[in-house]
Each structure stands twice: as C-alpha cells, then as structure tokens.
mmCIF file of the C-alpha atoms, coordinates in Angstrom:
data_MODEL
# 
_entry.id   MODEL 
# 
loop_
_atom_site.group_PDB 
_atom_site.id 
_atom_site.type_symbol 
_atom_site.label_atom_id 
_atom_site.label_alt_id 
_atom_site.label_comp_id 
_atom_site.label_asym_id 
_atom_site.label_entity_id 
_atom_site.label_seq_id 
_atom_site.pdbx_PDB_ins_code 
_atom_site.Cartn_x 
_atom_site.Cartn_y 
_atom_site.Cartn_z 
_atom_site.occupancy 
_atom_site.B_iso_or_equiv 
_atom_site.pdbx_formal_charge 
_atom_site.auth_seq_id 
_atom_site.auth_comp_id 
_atom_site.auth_asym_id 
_atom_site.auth_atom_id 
_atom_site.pdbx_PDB_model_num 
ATOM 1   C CA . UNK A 1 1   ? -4.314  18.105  18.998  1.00 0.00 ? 1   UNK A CA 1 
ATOM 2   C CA . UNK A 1 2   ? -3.200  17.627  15.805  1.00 0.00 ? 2   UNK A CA 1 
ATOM 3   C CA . UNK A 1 3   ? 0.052   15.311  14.620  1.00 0.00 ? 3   UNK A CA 1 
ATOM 4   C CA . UNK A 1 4   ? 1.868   13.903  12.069  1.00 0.00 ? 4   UNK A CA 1 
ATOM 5   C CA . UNK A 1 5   ? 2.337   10.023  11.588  1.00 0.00 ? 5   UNK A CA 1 
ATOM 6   C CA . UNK A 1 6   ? 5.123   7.925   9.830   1.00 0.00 ? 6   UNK A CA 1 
ATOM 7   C CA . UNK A 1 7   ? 3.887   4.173   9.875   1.00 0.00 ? 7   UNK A CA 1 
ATOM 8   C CA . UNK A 1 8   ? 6.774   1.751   8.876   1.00 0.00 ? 8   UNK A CA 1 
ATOM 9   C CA . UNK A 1 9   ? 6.730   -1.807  7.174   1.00 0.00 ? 9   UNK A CA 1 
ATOM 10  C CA . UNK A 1 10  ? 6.809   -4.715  9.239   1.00 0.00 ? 10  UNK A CA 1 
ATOM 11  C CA . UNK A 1 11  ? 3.237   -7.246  8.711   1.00 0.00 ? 11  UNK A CA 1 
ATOM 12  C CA . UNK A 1 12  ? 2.350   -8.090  11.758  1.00 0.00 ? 12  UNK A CA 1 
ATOM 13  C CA . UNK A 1 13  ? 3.574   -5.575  13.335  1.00 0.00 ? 13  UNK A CA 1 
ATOM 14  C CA . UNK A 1 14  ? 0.648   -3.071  11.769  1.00 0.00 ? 14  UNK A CA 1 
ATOM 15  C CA . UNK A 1 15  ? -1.427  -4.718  14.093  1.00 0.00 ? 15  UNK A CA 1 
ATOM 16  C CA . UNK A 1 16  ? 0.629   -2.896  17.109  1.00 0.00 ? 16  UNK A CA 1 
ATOM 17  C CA . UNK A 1 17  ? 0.680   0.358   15.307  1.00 0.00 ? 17  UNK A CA 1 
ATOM 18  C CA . UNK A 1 18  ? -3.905  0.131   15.613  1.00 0.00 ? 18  UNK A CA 1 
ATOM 19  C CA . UNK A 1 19  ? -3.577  0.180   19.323  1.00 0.00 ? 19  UNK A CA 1 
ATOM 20  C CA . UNK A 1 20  ? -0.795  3.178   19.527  1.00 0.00 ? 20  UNK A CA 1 
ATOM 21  C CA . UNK A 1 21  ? -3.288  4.797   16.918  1.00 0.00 ? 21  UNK A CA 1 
ATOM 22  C CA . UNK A 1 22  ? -6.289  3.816   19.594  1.00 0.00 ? 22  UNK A CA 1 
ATOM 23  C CA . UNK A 1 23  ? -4.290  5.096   22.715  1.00 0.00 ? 23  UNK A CA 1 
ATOM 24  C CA . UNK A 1 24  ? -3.610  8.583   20.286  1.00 0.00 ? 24  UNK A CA 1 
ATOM 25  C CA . UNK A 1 25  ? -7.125  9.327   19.558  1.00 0.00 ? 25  UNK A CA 1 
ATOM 26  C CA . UNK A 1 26  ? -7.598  8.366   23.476  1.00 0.00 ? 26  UNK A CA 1 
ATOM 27  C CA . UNK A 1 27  ? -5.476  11.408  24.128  1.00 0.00 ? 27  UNK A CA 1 
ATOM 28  C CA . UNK A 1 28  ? -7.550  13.997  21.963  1.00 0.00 ? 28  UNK A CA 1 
ATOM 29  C CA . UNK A 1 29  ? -4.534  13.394  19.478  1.00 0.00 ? 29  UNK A CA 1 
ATOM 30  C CA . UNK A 1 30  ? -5.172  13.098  15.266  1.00 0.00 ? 30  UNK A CA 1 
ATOM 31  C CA . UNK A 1 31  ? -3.353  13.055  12.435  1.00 0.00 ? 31  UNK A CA 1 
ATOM 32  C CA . UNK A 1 32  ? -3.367  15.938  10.118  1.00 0.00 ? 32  UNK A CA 1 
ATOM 33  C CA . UNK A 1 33  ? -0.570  13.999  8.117   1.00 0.00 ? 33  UNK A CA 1 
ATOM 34  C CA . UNK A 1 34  ? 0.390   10.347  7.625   1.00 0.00 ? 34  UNK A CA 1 
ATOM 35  C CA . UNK A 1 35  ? 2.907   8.561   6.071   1.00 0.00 ? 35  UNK A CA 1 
ATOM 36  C CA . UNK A 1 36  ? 3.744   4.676   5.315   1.00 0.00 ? 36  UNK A CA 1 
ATOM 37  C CA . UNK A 1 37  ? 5.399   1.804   3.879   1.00 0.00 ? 37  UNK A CA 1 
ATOM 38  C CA . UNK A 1 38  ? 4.113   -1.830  2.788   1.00 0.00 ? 38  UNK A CA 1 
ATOM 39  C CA . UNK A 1 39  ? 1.674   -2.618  5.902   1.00 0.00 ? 39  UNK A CA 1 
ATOM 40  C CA . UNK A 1 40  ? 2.501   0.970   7.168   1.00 0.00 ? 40  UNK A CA 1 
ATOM 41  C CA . UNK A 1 41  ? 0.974   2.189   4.242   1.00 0.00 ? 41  UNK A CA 1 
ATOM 42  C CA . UNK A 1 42  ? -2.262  0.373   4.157   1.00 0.00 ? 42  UNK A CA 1 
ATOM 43  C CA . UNK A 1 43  ? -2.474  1.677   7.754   1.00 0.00 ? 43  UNK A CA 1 
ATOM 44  C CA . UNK A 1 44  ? -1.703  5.223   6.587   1.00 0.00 ? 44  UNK A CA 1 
ATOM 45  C CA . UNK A 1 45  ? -4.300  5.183   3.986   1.00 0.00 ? 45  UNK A CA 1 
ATOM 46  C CA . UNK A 1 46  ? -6.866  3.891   5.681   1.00 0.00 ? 46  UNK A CA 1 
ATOM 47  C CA . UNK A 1 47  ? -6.039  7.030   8.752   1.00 0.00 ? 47  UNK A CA 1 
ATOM 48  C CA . UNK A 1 48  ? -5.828  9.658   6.104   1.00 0.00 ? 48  UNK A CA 1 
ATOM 49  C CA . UNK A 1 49  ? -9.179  8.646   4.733   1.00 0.00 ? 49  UNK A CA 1 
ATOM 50  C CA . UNK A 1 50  ? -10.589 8.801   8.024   1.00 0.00 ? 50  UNK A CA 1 
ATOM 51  C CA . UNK A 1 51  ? -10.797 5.430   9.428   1.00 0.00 ? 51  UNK A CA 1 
ATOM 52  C CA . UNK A 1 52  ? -10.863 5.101   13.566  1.00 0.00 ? 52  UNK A CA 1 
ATOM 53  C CA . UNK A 1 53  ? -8.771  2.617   15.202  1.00 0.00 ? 53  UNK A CA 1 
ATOM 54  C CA . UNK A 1 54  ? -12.042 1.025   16.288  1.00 0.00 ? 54  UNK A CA 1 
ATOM 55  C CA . UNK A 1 55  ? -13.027 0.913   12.514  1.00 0.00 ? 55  UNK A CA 1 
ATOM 56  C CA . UNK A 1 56  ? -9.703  -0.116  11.695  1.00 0.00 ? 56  UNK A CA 1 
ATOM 57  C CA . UNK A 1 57  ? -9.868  -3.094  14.297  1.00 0.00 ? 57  UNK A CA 1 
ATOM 58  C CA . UNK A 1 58  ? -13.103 -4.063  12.816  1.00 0.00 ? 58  UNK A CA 1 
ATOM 59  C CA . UNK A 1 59  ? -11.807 -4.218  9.508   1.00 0.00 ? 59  UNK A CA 1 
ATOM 60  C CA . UNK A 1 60  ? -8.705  -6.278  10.180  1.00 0.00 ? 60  UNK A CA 1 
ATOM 61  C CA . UNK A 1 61  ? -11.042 -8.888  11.863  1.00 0.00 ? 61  UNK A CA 1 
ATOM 62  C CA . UNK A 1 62  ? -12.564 -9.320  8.911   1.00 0.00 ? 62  UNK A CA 1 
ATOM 63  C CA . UNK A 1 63  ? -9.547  -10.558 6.982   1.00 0.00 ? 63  UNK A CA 1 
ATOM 64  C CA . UNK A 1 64  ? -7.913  -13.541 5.809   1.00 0.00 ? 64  UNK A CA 1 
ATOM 65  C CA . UNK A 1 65  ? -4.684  -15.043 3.432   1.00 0.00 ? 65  UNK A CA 1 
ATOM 66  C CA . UNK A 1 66  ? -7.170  -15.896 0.916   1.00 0.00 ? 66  UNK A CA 1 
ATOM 67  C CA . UNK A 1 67  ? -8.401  -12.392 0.991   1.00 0.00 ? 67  UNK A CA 1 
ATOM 68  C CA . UNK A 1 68  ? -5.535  -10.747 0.747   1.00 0.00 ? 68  UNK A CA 1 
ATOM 69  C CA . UNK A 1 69  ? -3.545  -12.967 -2.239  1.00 0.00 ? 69  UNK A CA 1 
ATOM 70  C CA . UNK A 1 70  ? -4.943  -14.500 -5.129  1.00 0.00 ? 70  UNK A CA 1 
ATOM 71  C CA . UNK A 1 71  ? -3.552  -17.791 -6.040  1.00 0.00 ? 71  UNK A CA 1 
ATOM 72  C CA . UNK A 1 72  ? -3.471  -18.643 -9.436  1.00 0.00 ? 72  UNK A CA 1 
ATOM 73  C CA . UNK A 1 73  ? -5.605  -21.720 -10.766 1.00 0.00 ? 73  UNK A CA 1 
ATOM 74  C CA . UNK A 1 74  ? -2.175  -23.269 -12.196 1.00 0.00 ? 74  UNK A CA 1 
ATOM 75  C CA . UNK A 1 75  ? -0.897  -23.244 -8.393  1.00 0.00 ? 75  UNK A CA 1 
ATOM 76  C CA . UNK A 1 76  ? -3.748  -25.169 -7.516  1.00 0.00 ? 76  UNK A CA 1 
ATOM 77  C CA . UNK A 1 77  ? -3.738  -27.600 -10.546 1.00 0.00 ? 77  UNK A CA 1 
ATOM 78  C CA . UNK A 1 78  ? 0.251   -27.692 -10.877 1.00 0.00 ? 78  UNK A CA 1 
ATOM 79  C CA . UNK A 1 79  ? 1.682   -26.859 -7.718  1.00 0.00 ? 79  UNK A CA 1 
ATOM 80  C CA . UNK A 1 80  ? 5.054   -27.507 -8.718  1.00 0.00 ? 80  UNK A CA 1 
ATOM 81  C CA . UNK A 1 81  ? 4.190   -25.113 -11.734 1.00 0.00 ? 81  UNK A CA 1 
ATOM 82  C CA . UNK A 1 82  ? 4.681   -21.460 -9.095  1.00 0.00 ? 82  UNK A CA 1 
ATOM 83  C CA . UNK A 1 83  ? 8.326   -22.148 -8.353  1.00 0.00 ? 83  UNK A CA 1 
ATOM 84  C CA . UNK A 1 84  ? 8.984   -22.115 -12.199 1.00 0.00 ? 84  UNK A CA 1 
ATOM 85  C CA . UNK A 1 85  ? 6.670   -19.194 -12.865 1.00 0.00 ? 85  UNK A CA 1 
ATOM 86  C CA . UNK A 1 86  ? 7.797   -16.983 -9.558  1.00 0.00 ? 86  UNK A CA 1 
ATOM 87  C CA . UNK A 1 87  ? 11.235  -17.129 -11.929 1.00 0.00 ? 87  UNK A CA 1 
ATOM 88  C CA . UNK A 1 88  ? 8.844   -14.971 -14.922 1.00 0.00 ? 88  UNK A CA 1 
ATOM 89  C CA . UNK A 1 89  ? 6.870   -13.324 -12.952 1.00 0.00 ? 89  UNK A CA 1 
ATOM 90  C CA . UNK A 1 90  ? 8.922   -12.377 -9.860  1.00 0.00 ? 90  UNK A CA 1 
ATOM 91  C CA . UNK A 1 91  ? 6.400   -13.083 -7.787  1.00 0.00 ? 91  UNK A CA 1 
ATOM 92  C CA . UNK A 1 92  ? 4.127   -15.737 -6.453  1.00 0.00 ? 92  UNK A CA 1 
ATOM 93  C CA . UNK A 1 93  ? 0.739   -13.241 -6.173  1.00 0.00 ? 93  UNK A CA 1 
ATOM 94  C CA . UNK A 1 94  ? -0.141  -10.807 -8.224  1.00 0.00 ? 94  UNK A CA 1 
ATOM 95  C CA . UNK A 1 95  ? -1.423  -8.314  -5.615  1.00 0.00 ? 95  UNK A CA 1 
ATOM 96  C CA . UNK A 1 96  ? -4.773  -7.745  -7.067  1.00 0.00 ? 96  UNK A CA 1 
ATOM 97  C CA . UNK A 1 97  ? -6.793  -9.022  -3.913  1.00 0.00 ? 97  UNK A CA 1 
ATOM 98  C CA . UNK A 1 98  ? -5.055  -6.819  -1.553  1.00 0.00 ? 98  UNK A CA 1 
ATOM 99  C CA . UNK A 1 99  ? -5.472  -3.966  -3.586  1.00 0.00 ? 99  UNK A CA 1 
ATOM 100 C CA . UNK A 1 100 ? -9.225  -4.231  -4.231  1.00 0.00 ? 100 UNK A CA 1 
ATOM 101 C CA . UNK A 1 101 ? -9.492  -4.932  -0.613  1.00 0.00 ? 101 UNK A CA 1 
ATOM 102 C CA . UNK A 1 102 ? -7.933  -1.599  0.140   1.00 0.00 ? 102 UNK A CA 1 
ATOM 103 C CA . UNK A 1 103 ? -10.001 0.037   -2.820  1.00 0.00 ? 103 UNK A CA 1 
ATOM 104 C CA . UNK A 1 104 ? -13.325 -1.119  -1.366  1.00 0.00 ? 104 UNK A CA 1 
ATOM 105 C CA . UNK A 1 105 ? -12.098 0.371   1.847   1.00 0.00 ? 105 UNK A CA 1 
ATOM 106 C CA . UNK A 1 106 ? -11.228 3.326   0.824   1.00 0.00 ? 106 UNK A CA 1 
ATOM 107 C CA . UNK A 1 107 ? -14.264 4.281   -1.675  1.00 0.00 ? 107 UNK A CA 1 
ATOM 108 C CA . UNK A 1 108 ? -16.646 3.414   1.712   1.00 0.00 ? 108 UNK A CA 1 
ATOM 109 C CA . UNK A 1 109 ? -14.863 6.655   2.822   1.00 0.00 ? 109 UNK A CA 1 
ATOM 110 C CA . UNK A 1 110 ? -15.101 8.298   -0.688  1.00 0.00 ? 110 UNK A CA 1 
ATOM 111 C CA . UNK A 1 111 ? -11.344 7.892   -1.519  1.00 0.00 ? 111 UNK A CA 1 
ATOM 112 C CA . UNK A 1 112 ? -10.419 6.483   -4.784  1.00 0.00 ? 112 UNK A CA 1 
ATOM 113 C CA . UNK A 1 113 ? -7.690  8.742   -5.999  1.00 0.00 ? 113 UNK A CA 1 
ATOM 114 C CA . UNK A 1 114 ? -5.158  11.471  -4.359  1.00 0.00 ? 114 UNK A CA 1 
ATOM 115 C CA . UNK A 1 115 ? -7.496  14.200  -5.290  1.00 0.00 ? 115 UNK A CA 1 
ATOM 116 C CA . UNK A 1 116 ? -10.081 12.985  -3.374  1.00 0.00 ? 116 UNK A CA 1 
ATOM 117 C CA . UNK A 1 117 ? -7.952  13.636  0.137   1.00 0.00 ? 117 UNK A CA 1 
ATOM 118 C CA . UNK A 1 118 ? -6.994  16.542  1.658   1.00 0.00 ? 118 UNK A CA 1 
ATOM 119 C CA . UNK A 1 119 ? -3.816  18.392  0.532   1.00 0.00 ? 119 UNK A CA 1 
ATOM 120 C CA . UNK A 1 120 ? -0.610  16.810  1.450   1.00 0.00 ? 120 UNK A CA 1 
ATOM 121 C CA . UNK A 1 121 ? -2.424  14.340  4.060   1.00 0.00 ? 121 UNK A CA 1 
ATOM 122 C CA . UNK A 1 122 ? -1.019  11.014  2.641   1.00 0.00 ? 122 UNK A CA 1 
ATOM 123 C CA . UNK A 1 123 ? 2.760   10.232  1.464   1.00 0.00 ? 123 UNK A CA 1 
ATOM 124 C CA . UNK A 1 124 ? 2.988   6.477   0.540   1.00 0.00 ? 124 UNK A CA 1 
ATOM 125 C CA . UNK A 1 125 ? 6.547   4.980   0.316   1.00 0.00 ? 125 UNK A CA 1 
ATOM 126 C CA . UNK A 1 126 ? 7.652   3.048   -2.853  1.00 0.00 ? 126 UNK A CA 1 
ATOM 127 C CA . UNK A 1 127 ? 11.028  1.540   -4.255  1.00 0.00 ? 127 UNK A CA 1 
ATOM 128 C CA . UNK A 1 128 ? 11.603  2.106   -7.338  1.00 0.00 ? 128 UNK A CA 1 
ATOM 129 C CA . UNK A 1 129 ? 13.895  -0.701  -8.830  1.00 0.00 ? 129 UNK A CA 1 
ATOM 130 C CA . UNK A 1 130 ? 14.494  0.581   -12.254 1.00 0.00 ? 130 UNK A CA 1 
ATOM 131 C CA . UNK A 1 131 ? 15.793  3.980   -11.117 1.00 0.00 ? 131 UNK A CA 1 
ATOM 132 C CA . UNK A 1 132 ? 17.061  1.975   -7.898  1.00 0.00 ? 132 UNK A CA 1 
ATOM 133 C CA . UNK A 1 133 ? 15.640  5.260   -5.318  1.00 0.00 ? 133 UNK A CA 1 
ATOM 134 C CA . UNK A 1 134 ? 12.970  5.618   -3.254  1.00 0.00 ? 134 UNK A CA 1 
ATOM 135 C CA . UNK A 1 135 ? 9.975   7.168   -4.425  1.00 0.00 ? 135 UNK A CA 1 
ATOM 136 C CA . UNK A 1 136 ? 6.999   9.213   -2.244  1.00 0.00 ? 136 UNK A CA 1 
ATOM 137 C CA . UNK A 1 137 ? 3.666   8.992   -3.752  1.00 0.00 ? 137 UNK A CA 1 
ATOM 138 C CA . UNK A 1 138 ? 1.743   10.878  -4.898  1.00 0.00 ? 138 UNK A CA 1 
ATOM 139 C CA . UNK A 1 139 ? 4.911   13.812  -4.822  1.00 0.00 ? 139 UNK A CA 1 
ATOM 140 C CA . UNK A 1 140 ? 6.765   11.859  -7.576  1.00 0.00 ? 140 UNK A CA 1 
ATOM 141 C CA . UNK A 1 141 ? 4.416   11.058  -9.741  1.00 0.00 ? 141 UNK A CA 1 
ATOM 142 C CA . UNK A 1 142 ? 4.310   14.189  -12.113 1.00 0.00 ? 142 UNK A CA 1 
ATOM 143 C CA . UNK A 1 143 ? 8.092   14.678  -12.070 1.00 0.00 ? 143 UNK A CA 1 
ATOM 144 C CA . UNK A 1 144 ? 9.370   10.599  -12.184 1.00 0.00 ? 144 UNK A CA 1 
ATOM 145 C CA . UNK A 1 145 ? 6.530   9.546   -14.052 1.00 0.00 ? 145 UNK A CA 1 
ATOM 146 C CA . UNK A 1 146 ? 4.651   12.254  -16.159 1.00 0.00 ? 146 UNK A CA 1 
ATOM 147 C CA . UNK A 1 147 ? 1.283   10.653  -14.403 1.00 0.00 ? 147 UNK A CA 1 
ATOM 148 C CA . UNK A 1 148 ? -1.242  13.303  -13.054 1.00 0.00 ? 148 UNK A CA 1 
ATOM 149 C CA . UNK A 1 149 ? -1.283  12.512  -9.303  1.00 0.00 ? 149 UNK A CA 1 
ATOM 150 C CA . UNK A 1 150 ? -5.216  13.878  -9.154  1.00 0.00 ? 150 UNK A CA 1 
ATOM 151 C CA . UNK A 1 151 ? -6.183  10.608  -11.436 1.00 0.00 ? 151 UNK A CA 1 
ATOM 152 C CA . UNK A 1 152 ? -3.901  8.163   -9.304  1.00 0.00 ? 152 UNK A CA 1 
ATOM 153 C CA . UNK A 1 153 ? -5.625  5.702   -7.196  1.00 0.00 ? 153 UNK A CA 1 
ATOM 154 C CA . UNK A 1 154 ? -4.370  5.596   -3.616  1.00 0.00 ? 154 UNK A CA 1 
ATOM 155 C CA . UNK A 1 155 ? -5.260  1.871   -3.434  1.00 0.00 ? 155 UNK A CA 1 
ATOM 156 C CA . UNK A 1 156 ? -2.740  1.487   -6.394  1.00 0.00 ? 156 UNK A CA 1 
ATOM 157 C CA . UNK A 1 157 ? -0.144  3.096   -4.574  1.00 0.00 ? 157 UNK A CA 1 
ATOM 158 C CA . UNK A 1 158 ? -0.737  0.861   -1.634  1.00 0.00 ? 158 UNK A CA 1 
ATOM 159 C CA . UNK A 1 159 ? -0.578  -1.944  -3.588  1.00 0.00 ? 159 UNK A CA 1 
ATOM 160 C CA . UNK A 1 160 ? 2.974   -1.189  -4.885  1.00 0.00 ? 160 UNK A CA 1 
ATOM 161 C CA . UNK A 1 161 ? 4.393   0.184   -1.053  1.00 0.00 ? 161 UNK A CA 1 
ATOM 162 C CA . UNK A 1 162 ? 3.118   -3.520  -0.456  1.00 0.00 ? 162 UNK A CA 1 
ATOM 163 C CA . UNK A 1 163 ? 4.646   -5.194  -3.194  1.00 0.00 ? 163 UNK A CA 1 
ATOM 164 C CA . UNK A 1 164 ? 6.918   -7.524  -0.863  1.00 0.00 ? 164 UNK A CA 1 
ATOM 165 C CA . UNK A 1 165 ? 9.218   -8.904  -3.426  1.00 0.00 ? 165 UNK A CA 1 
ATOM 166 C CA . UNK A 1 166 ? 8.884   -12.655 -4.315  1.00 0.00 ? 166 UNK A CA 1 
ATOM 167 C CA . UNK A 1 167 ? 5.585   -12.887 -2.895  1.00 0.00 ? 167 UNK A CA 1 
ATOM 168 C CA . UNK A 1 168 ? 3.931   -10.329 -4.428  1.00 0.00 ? 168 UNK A CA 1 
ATOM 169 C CA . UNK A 1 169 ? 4.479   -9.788  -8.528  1.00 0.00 ? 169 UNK A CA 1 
ATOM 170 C CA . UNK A 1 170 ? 5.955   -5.989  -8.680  1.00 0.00 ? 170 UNK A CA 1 
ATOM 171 C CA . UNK A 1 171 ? 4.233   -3.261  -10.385 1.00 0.00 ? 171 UNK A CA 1 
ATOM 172 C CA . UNK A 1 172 ? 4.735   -2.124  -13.709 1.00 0.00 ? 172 UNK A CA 1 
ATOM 173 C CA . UNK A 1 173 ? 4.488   1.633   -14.044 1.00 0.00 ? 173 UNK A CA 1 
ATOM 174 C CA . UNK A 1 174 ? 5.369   2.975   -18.160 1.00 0.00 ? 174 UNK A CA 1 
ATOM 175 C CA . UNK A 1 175 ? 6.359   6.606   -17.358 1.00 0.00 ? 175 UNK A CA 1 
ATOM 176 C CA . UNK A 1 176 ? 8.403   9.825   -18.841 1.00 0.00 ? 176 UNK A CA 1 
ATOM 177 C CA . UNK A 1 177 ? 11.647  7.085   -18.770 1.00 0.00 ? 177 UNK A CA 1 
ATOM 178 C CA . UNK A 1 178 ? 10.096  3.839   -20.055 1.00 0.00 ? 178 UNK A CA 1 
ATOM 179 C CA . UNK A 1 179 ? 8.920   1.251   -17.877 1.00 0.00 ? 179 UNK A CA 1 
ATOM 180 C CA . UNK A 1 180 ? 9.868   1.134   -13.889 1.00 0.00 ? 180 UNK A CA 1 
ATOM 181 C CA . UNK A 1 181 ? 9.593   -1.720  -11.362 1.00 0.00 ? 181 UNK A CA 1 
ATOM 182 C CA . UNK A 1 182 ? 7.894   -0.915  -8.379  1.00 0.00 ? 182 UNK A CA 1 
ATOM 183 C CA . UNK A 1 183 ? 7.922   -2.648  -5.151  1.00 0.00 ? 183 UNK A CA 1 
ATOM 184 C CA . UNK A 1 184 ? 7.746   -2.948  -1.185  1.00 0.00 ? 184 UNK A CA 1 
ATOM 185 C CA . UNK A 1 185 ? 8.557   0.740   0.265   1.00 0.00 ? 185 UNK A CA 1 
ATOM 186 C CA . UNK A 1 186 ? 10.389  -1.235  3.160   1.00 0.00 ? 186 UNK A CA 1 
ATOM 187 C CA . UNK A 1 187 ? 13.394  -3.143  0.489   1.00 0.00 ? 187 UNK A CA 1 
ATOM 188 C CA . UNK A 1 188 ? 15.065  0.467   0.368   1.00 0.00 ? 188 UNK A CA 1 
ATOM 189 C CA . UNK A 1 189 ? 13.580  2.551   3.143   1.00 0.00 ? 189 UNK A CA 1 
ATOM 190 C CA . UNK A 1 190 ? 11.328  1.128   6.113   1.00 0.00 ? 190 UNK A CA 1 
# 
C-alpha cells in the first residue's frame, strides 16, 4: 500500500524513525511521498531515492562525527581560534562532509538533482532567515529564488534542512532578492 511520510528534525531521534520505516515496509506499506527536516530530511531523501530500511541501517553503521563535520585545520592548530571565528562565520562546520556524504549516497541510487526523482516524491524543509519563512524545496525554488529546481542537487538541499545553526555554517543562496541565509528546517518548523 502506498503512503505518504513527513520525517521531522530531531538527531538522534532519525535513528527511531529507520525502525518505524522497517516495521512499514514489514506491513506491505511504501512511500509514494516523503517529506523532512534537518535529520528528517536526510532520512527522506535517502526513502525517496529508494533506500530500504535495511540499506538505510547499513549505511548509518557506517558513520562517524568525523564523517559527518569537517573541522578546520585552524581548530586543530588554534583551538581557541573557532570560538572567535564561529562569531564570522556563524558556524563551527561548514557542512561540506555531510553533504558529500549524502551526495555519494544518493548518486549510488542515481539521484543527484530533483529531476532525477519522481514527480513530487521529495519536499525538503528549509528556513529561510533573510525572508524569515519557511521554505519547501524544491517547490520554492523557481518562485523565491529564480533557480531551476531540475539543476538543484537534492544533497544541497539536505545540507541546508541540516544546517543546525551554530554548528553548522548556514547556506548562502544569491537569488531573484539578493542573497538569503539558509538553515536547519527544524529553527522555524520541525
């Protein structure tokens, strides 16, 4: 039987949402349309590009801190250095880890941007700081942004519905308006 899944924010708690997705596909039960926010939207992805629990679990396994952030060599030479530059950058990881993480996923399934999945099968949740709303990706892309949603990479978008503020730096996005700050889905709707 086919649903439709909404995967919040939360960390850890993405974990929990593998075995409800695991006790689903149990049941006959998959998604025909998915939805997240931060981890939510990893998850999400990951589903809509076809990804079992059992692959899923797998996956996670696999994973580490040090996979996931990338620490700057000045942190390591100059620890004192990241409280001083989290002020500049907003951030103490610049995200780029988790997102080719998420990329190399993805492109195992043949996913690299929203044209590459099914119609309407994956909304990913973003907050848009500048503009101070909530933004659904890839729906607002064209009409927020003036980007082409067909050339957007969904790891991209995961990366900025990930973008927990202050420990990851937020993403920059120069659309129709100017520049916009994008960051964790979850800081205005999880």
């Amino acid at each position: 039987m086919k649903v439709d899944g909404v995967f919040s924010g939360g960390g850890v708690k993405a974990l929990a949402f593998i075995g409800a997705l695991e006790e689903l596909e149990d049941q006959g039960y998959t998604f025909s349309r998915v939805a997240g926010t931060s981890a939510g939207a990893i998850l999400a992805s990951l589903n809509a590009a076809g990804y079992t629990a059992q692959e899923l679990k797998d996956k996670l396994k696999s994973l580490s801190f040090e996979k996931l952030v990338d620490v700057p060599l000045t942190d390591r030479l100059l620890p004192f250095m990241k409280w001083l530059l989290l002020y500049y950058r907003l951030g103490l990881y610049k995200g780029n880890r988790l997102e080719s993480t998420i990329e190399k996923w993805l492109e195992e399934k043949g996913i690299r941007t929203f044209a590459d999945l099914p119609h309407n099968s994956l909304k990913i949740i973003c907050s848009d700081l500048t503009i101070g709303r909530i933004v659904v990706l890839p729906d607002d892309l064209k009409r927020v942004y003036g980007i082409d949603p067909a050339t957007f990479s969904v790891a991209k978008a995961v990366r900025m519905s990930s973008g927990l503020p202050y420990f990851f730096i937020p993403v920059k996005i120069h659309g129709k308006k100017g520049k916009s700050v994008i960051v964790d889905g979850g800081v205005l709707s999880n």
